[in-house]
N, C-alpha and C positions, 0 to 999 in steps of 0.2 A: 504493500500500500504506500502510494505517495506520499509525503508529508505533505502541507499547505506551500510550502517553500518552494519544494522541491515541483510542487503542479504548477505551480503559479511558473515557475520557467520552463516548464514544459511546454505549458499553452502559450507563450508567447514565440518560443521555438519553431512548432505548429505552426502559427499563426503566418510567422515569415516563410517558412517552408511553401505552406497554402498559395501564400501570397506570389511569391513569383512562377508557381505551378499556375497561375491563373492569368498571372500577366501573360506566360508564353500562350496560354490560349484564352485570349481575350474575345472582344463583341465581334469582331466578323468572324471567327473560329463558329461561334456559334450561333449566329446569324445564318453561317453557310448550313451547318447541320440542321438546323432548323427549315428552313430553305425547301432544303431535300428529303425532309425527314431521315436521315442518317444519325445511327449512332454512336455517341462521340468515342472511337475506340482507343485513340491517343492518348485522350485525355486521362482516361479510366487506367490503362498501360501505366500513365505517368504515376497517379497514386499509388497503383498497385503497387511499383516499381519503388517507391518511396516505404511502403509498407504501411501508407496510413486507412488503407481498407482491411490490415491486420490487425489495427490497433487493440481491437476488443477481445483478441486471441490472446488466448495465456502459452506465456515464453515456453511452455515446457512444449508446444505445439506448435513454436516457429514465429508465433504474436509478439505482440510487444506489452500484451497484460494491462494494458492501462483501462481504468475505470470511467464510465461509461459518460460520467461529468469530462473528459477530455477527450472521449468519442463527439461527445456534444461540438465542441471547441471547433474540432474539424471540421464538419459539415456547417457549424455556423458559419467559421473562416470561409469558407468554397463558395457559398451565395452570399456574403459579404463582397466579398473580391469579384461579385459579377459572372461568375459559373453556374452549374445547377449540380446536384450530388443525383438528379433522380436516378440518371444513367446506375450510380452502383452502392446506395445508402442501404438496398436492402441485404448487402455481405452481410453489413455491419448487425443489425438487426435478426437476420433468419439463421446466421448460424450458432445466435444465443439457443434455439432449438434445440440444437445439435450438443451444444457445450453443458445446457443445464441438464437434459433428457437423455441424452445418447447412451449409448454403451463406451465404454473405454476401447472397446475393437473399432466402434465409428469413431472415435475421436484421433484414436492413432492413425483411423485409416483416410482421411477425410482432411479434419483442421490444418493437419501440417502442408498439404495442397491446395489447400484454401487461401490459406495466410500468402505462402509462394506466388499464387497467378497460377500455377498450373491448373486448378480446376475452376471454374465460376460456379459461386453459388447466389442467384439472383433472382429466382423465381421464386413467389410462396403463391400455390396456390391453395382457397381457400372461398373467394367470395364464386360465386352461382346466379346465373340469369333471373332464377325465381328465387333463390331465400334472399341474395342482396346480403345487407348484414343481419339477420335472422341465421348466424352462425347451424346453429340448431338442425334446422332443416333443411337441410345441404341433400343430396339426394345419389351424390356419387359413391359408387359401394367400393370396396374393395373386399372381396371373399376369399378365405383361406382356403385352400387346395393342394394341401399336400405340403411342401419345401417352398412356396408361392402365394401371392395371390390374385386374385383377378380385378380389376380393377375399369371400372365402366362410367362415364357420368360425362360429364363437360364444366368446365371450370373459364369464368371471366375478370375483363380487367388482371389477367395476370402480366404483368407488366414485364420486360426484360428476359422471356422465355424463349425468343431466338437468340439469346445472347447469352447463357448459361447452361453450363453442366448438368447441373443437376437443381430438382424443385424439392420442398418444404413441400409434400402434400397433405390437407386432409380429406378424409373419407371416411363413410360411415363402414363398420364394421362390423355391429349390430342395429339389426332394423329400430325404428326410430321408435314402435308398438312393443317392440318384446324390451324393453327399457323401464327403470321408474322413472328417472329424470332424462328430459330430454334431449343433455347436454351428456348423457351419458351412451357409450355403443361408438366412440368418436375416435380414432387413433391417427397416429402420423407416421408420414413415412416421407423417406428420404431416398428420394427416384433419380437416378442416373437419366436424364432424358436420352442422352446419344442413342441408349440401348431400344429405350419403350419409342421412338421416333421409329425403329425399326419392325415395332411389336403393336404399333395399332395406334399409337398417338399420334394428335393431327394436331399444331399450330396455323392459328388462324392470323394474320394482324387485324386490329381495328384501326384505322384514319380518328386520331382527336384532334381536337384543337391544340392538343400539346405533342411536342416529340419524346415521347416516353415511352416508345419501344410497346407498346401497350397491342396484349392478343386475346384471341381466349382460344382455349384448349380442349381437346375432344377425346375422350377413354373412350376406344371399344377394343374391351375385353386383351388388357394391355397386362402381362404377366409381370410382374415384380417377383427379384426373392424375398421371402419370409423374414432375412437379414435385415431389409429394408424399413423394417416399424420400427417407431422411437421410442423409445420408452415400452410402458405396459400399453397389451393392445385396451382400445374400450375407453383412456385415459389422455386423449387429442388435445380435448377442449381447454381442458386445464392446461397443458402444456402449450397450446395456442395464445390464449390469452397473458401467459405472460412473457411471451415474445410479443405481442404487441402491445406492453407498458412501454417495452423497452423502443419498440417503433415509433410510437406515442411522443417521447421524450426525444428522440433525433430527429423527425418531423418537427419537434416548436424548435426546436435550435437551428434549424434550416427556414424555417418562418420569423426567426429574429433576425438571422445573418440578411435576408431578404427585405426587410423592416429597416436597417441599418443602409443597407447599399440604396433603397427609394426616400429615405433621409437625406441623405448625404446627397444623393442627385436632387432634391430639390433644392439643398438649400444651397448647394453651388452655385445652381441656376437663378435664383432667385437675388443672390448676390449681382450675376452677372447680367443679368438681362436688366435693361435700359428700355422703360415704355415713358413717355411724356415729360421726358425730362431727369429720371430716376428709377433706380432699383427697383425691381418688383417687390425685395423683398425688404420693402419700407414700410408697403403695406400690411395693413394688419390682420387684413382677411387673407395673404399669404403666410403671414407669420403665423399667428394660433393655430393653426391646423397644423401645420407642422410641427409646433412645438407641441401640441398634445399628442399628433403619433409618435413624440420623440419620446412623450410622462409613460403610454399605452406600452411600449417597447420596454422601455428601463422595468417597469412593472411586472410584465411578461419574463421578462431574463431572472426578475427574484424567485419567480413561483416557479420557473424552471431550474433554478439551481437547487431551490429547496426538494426536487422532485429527481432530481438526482442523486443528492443526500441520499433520500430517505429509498431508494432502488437502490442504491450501492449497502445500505443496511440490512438489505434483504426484503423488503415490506414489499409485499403482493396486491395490498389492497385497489393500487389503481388511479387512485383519487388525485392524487397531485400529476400523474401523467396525463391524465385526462387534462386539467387545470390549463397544464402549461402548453398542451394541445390548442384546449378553445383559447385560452388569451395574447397566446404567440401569434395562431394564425390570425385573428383580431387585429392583431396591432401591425402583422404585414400589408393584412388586406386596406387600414385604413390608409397609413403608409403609402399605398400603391396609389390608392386615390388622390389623395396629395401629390404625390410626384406628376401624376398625370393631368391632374386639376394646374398644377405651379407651370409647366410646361405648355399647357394648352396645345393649338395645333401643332407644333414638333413632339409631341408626345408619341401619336399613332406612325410615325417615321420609322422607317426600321431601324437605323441609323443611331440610333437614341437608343436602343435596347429596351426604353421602356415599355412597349408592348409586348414583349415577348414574354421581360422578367413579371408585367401585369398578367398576362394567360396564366403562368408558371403559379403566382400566388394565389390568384382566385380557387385553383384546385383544393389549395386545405381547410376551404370552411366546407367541404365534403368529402376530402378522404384524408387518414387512412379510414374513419367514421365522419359522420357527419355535427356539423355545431348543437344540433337537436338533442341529437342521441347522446354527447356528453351532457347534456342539461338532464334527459332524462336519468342520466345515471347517476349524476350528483345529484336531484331532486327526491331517487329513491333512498338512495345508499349514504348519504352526507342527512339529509333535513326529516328521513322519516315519513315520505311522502306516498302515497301508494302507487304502484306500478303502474304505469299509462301506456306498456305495451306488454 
């Protein structure tokens, strides 16, 4: 474990590292990718290549073990510095899976090729054309057969599944009726795609608005071996949810670092731009918006660092990643509006980046969950409130 000292020059280390990995691919880098929907494969190379998509890996596995408050660090740094991490944040996050769940055979067999670049692990699939996030009622089976199992369904919005190794699947395992809870019958597994692309899996892409590698995927009756479950079979759910605390938490820190870089471009601009004689940014209907999405931001970074505390302590409960979810992506999204509102018509310029890094923010008041559904889980779970789904 780091001392405070000893983080504090870490992340500043980090931070410069980040910083000239971002300068070598700046706004037309990915303007172009953007462009042509391409994905940034350089880029992603260049982290690897640094080790900062290992960070959350422990040394004994080739990582560099650092705690997940300095996982944060990085992916803030990357959309700070005018990048986007979506291309490969989910290392970071999916192979928590792996490291909390696994077996010691997957971990020796797996992390240490993870951490390297030799393997990509960047798919989770998990959300469904009909459940959405209704986690629960997923509908893709995976049935045991023998040394194997079978595995049938279709899976969306799996994002980065032409561009990794191996996916984070879940699947049901026991039908959803011969269950008491309905979170229960749920396992995961950890699928080698090269192979199942051979065996019956189908990559679809979807066209968004954004360039995020984003597809969805097709099980017919696609063999895995039986190796491939994580943990106990029947026991997914639990093991899902808290890989995505931890998603949770590197998603607001990629919504602050974004918050920061649509600051900072306003209030440059605002500086510099000359209407009627003076500075835009004299006025005061430029100023206060900006300086409250600067109060929204600073606010947002405490509930996130407290929420990394208390995940690095072990705490499962959820509460503060959820938090620093809704009020991170809050404070980008207003952020975004400011910088766009201060710039007026060169805002929509491609040129300006700001519409691109405006798309890129709008996503997190809807995923990895949506702003509602963390209200309704604080409403239930924090205030006592009864379940409204």
């Amino acid at each position: 474990m780091l001392m405070k000292a000893e983080q504090v020059e870490v992340v500043s280390q980090i931070r410069d590292t980040v910083k000239k990995v971002c300068e070598e691919y700046g706004g037309e880098y990915w303007r172009e990718k953007d462009r042509n929907r391409q994905y940034p494969t350089e880029f992603v190379k260049s982290l690897t290549e640094l080790g900062l998509l290992a960070s959350l890996i422990p040394e004994e596995y080739g990582g560099s073990g650092l705690p997940i408050s300095v996982g944060s660090e990085i992916l803030k740094a990357i959309h700070e510095f005018g990048a986007n991490a979506g291309a490969c944040h989910a290392q970071m996050y999916t192979m928590g899976t792996v490291l909390r769940h696994g077996s010691e055979q997957q971990k020796q067999e797996y992390l240490p090729r993870i951490a390297s670049g030799e393997l990509r692990l960047q798919a989770f699939g998990v959300t469904e054309p009909t459940a959405g996030t209704d986690t629960t009622s997923i509908s893709t089976v995976a049935e045991r057969k023998g040394d194997q199992y079978i595995v049938n369904g279709q899976k969306v919005w799996t994002s980065r599944a032409e561009h990794s190794d191996l996916m984070v699947l879940l699947a049901r395992t026991t039908p959803k009726e011969s269950v008491e809870k309905k979170s229960q019958g749920l396992s995961v597994f950890l699928i080698d795609m090269r192979d199942a692309l051979k065996n019956g899996m189908t990559i679809k892409p979807i066209r968004t608005m954004l360039n995020h590698s984003t597809t969805e995927i097709f099980f017919d009756n696609v063999p895995i071996p039986a190796s491939s479950l994580i943990g106990e079979e029947g026991k997914g759910f639990k093991y899902i949810l808290s890989g995505m605390n931890a998603e949770r938490i590197l998603i607001a820190a990629e919504c602050i670092g974004d918050a920061r870089w649509f600051i900072k471009k306003a209030s440059d601009y605002a500086n510099e731009r000359v209407v009627f004689g003076r500075p835009i940014g004299k006025n005061q209907g430029i100023q206060f918006p900006i300086a409250r999405a600067f109060s929204q931001t600073e606010a947002a970074e405490a509930i996130l660092d407290k929420a990394c505390a208390l995940y690095e302590e072990g705490d499962t409960s959820g509460t503060y990643a959820n938090m620093a979810k809704l009020l991170a992506s809050e404070a980008s999204w207003a952020s975004a509006e400011i910088c766009m509102q201060t710039h007026g018509g060169f805002a929509v310029a491609e040129e300006y980046d700001i519409e691109r890094k405006f798309r890129e923010a709008r996503l997190y008041q809807i995923a990895p969950i949506s702003t509602n559904l963390i209200l309704s889980y604080l409403a239930e779970h924090e205030l006592g409130l009864p379940r409204s789904y």
